[in-house]
N, C-alpha and C positions, 0 to 999 in steps of 0.2 A: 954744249949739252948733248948728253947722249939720249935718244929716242929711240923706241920699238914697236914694232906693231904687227900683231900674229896673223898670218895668212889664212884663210878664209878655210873650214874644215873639208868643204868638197876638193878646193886645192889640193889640203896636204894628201887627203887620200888618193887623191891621182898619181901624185907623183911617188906614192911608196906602194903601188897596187903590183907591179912585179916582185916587190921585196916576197921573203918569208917570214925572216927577223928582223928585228929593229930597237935598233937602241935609243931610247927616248929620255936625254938628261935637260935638268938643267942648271941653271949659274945663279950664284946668289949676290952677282952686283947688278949692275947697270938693268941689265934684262928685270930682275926681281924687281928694283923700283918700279919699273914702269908697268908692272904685273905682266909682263906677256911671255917673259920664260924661264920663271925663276923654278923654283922645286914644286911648288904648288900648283903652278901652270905644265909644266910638267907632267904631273901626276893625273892633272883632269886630261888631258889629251891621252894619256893611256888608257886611262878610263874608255874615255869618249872611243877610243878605235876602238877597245874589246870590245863594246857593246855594240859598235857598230860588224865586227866581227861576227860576234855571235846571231846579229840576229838574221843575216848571210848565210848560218848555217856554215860557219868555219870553227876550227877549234882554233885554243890558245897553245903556246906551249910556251907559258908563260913562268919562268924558272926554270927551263930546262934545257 
């Protein structure tokens, strides 16, 4: 049995805090059963960093 388990959100933003871009996908097996990285999950952690962006007072360049 495959298991996943998403790392803690101050984690992921450490380790992408030099980035500028970032491409944030994800998979609709194994990861999506277990909720932690399917398209959905995904989606909320994009979320979840713009707003953490924003409220940093960073822009997006989100599309471009």
């Amino acid at each position: 049995m495959i298991t996943a388990e998403r790392k803690p959100l101050t984690e992921i933003k450490e380790s992408i805090a030099s980035y500028k871009k970032l491409l944030i996908l994800g998979c609709g097996s194994c990861v999506a059963e277990c909720a932690t990285g399917g398209e959905k999950e995904a989606a909320l952690l994009a979320s979840q960093l713009r707003m953490d962006a924003k409220k940093k007072g960073e822009t997006s360049r989100r599309g471009k």
